[in-house]
C-alpha positions as CSV (number, residue, x, y, z in Angstrom):
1,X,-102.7,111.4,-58.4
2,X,-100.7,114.1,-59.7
3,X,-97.4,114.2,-57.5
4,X,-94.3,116.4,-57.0
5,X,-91.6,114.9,-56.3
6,X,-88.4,117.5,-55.0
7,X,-85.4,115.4,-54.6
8,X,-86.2,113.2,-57.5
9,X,-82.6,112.5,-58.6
10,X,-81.6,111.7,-54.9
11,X,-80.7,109.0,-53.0
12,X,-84.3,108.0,-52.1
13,X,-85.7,110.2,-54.7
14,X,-84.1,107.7,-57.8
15,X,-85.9,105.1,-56.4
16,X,-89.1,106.1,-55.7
17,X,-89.9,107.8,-59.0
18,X,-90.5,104.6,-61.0
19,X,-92.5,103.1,-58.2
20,X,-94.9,106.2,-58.7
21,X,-95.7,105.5,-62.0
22,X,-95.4,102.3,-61.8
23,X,-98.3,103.0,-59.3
24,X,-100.4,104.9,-62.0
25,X,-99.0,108.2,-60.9
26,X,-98.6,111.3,-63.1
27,X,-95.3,112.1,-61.5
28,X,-93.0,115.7,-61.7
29,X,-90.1,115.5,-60.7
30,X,-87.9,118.7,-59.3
31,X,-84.3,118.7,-59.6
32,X,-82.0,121.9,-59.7
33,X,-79.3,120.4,-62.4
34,X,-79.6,120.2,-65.9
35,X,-78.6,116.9,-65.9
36,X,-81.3,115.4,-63.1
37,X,-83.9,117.1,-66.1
38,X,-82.7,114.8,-68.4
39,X,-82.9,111.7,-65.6
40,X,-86.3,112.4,-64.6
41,X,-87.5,112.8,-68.3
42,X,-85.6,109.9,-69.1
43,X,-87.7,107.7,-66.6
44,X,-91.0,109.0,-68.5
45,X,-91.4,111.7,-65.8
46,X,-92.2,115.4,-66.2
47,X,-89.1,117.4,-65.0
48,X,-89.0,120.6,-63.5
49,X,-86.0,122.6,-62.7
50,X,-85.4,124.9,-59.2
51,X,-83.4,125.7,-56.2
52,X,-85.4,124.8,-53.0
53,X,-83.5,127.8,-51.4
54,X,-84.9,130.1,-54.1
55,X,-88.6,130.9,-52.9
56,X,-89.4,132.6,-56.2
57,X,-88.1,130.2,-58.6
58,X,-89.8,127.4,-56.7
59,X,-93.3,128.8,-56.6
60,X,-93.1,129.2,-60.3
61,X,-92.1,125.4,-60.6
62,X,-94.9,123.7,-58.0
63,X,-97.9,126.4,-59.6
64,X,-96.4,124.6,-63.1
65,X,-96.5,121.4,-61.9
66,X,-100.0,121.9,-60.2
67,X,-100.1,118.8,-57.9
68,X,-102.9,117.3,-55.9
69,X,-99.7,116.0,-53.3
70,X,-95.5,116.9,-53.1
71,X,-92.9,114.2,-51.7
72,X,-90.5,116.3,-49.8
73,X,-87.1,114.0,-50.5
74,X,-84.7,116.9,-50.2
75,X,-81.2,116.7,-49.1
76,X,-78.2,118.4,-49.1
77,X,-75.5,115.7,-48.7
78,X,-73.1,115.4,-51.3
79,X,-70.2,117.4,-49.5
80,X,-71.2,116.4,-45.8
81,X,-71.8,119.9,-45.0
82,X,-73.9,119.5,-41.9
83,X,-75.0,123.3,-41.8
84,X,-76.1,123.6,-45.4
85,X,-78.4,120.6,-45.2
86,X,-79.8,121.9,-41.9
87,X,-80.3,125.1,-43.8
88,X,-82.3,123.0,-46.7
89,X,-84.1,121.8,-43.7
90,X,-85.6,124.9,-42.4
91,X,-85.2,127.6,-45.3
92,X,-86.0,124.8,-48.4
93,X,-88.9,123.0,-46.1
94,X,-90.2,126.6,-45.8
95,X,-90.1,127.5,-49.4
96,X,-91.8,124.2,-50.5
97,X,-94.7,124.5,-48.1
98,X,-95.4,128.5,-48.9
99,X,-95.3,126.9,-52.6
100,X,-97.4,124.2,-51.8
101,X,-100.6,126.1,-50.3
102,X,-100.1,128.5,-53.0
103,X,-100.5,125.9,-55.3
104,X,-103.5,124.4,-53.3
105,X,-102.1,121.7,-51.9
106,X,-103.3,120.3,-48.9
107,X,-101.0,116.6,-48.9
108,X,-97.2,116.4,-48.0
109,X,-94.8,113.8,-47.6
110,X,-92.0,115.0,-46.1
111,X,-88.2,113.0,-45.1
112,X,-86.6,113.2,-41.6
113,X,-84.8,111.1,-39.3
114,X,-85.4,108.4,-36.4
115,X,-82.1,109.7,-34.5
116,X,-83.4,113.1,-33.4
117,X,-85.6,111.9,-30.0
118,X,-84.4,112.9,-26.9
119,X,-82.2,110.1,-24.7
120,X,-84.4,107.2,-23.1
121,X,-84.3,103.5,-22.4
122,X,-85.0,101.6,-25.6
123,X,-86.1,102.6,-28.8
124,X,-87.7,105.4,-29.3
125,X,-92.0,105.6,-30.7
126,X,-93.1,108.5,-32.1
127,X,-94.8,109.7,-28.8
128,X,-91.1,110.5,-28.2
129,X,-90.6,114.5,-27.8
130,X,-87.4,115.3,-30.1
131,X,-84.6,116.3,-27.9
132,X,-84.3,119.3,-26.0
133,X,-80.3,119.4,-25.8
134,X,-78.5,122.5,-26.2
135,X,-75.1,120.6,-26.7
136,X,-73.6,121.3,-30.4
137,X,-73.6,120.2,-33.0
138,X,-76.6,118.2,-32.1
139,X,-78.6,120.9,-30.9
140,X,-78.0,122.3,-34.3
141,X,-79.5,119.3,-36.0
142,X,-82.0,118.7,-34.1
143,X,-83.1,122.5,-34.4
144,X,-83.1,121.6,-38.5
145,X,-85.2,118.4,-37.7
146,X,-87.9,120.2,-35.9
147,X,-87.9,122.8,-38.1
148,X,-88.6,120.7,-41.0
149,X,-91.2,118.6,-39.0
150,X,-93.1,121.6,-37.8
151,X,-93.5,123.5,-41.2
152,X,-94.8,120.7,-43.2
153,X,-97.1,120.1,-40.3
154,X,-99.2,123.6,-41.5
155,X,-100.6,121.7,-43.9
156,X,-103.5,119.7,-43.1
157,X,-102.4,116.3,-44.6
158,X,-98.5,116.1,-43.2
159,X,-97.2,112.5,-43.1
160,X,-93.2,112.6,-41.4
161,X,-91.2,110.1,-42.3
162,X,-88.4,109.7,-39.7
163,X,-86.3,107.4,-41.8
164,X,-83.4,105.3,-40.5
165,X,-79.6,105.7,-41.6
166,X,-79.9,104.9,-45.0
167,X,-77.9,102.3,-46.8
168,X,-77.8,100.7,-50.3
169,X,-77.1,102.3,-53.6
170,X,-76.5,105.8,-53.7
171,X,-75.6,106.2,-49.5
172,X,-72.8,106.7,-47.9
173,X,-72.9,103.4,-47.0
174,X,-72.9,101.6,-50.3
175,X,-69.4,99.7,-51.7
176,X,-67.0,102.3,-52.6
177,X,-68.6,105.2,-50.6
178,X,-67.4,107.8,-47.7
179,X,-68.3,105.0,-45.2
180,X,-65.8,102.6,-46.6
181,X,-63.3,104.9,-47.4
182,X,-63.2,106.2,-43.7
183,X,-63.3,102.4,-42.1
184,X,-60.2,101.6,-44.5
185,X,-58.3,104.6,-43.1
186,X,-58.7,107.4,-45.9
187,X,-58.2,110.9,-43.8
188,X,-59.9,113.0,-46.8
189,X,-63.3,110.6,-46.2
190,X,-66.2,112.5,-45.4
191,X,-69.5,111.6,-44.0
192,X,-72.1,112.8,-40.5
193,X,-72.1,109.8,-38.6
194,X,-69.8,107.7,-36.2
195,X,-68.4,104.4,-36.6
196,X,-67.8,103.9,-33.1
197,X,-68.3,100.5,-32.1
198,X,-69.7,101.3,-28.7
199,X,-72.8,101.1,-26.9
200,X,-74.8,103.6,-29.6
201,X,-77.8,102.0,-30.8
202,X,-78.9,102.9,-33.9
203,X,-81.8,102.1,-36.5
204,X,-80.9,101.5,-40.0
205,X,-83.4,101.5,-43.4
206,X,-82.7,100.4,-47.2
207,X,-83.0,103.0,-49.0
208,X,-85.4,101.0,-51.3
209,X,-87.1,100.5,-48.5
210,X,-87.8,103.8,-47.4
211,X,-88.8,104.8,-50.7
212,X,-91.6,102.2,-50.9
213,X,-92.5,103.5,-47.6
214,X,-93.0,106.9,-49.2
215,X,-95.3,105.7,-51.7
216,X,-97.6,104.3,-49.5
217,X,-97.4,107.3,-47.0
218,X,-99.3,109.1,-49.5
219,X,-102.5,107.0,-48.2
220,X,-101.5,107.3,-44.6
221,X,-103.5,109.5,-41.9
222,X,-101.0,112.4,-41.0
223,X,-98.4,112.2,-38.5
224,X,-95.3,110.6,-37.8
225,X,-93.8,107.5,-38.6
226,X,-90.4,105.9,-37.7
227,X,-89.5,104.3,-41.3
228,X,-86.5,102.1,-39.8
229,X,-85.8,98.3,-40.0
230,X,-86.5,95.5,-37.2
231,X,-83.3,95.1,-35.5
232,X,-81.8,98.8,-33.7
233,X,-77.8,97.3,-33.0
234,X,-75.2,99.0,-30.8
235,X,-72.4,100.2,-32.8
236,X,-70.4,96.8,-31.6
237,X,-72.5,94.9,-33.0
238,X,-73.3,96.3,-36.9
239,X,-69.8,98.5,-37.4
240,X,-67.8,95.1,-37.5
241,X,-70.7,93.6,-39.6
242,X,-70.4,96.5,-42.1
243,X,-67.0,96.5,-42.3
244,X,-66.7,92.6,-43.4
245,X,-69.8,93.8,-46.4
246,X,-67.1,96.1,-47.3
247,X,-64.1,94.3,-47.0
248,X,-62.4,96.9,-45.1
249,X,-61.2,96.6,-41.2
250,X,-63.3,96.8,-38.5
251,X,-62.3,99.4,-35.9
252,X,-61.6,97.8,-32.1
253,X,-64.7,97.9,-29.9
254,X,-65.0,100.8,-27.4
255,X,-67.2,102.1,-24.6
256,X,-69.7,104.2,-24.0
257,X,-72.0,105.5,-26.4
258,X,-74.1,108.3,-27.0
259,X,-76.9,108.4,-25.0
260,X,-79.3,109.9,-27.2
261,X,-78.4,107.2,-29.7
262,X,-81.4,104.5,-29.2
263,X,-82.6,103.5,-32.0
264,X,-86.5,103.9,-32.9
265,X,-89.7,101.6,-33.1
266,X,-91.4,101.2,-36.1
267,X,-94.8,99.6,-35.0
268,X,-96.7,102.7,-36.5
269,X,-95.5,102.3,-39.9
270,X,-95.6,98.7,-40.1
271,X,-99.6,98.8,-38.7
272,X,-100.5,100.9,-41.8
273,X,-98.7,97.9,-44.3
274,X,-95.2,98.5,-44.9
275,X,-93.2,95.7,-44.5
276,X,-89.3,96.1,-45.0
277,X,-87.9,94.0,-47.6
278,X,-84.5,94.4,-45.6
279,X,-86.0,93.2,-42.1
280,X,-82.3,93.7,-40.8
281,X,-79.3,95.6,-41.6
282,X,-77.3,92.0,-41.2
283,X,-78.7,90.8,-44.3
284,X,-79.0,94.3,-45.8
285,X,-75.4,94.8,-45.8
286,X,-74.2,92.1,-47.3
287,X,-76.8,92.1,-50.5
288,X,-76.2,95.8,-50.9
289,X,-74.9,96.9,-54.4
290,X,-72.5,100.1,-55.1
């Protein structure tokens, strides 16, 4: 299958474009640096260069690329700017779809998150409405979320993947990143996220993981899946954990939590064959690599 693959030189991206050709794939990757070009062609790839946020210069790219299916792995991250990625979210997932039918084509695999439902006992399935709060910054994010979701969704093949809070190489939660900086008391860390170790409960995914899950979602029926690990932890119990992976203090236990923060099922994903190599963040922590 000829793919598309915008975010190649990200977190998830990196990883998932050898296991598309490895797959038999003929796989273009997009990128808007000169130096993700020479990545992607450097992993045998085709490379194609654009901003997500320019609508003209992407359409040119995807009509070049002319792909039977795009992987939508698009962040922006790297300065934990909450309103830009948001941004990317809506105006970027908006650009790629208008590109995508343009191009003729009808399959998308597209990233979001397991942390947007709206509060409830237990984790959350995908029958889960997103949440309806109106309190910020949430409301902001979850605004981004649904965006995201519902543009991809006007194509006919849309597969969601609400992934988990990514950790491993190339997260914020890898040795020597934001994460660790902030548990070891470094005031210039940043990151989105708490380490509060309270009652939150949250769902965590590998990022190798997540991008295996996205090259088998480009067999899967459309919808949504919850891409997330087996064991959703309160903030007590995986913050401490984490902290001993990184070998940086643990912060003292507090209460309450969030009560939005649930963690999410991931029965639907695992039913169409994926299976987590990292079937908790216990053991996923302290394997991970910088």
């Amino acid at each position: 299958m000829r793919v598309l693959l915008a975010g190649a030189t990200g977190a998830v991206g990196r990883l998932l474009l050898p296991l598309l050709l490895e797959a038999g794939h003929e796989v273009t990757g997009l990128t808007r640096s000169a130096d993700g070009l020479d990545r992607i062609r450097a992993s045998g790839a085709r490379a194609v260069r654009a901003d997500a946020l320019d609508a003209k210069g992407l359409g040119r790219a995807v009509a070049e690329a002319a792909p039977q299916a795009v992987i939508h792995q698009l962040t922006d991250l790297s300065g934990a700017d909450g309103a830009a990625n948001d941004r990317l979210r809506r105006e970027g997932t908006r650009h790629l779809v208008d590109a995508a039918r343009a191009a003729g084509v009808g399959r998308i695999v597209a990233q979001s998150i397991s942390w947007a439902y709206a509060p409830g006992d237990g984790p959350a399935d995908e029958s889960v409405p997103l949440d309806g709060t109106g309190e910020q910054p949430r409301a902001r994010i979850v605004a981004g979320v649904r965006a995201l979701e519902e543009t991809v969704a006007e194509l006919p093949e849309a597969v969601v993947l609400r992934y988990g809070i990514l950790y491993g190489p190339g997260t914020w939660y890898a040795p020597g990143g934001p994460v660790a900086a902030a548990l070891g008391g470094d005031p210039g860390a940043r990151f989105l996220g708490s380490l509060a170790a309270d009652d939150s409960v949250s769902s965590f995914v590998h990022v190798g993981d997540a991008a295996r899950a996205a090259l088998l979602a480009l067999e899967w029926p459309a919808g949504a899946y919850n891409v997330v690990d087996g064991e959703p932890a309160a903030g007590h119990a995986w913050v401490p954990v984490l902290a001993r992976a990184l070998g940086v203090p643990a912060p003292g236990r507090t209460a309450g939590g969030a009560p939005w923060a649930r963690g999410a099922a991931d029965r639907r994903a695992r039913a169409r064959g994926w299976t987590p190599s990292y079937p908790s963040w216990r053991d996923g922590f302290a394997r991970q690599e910088g």
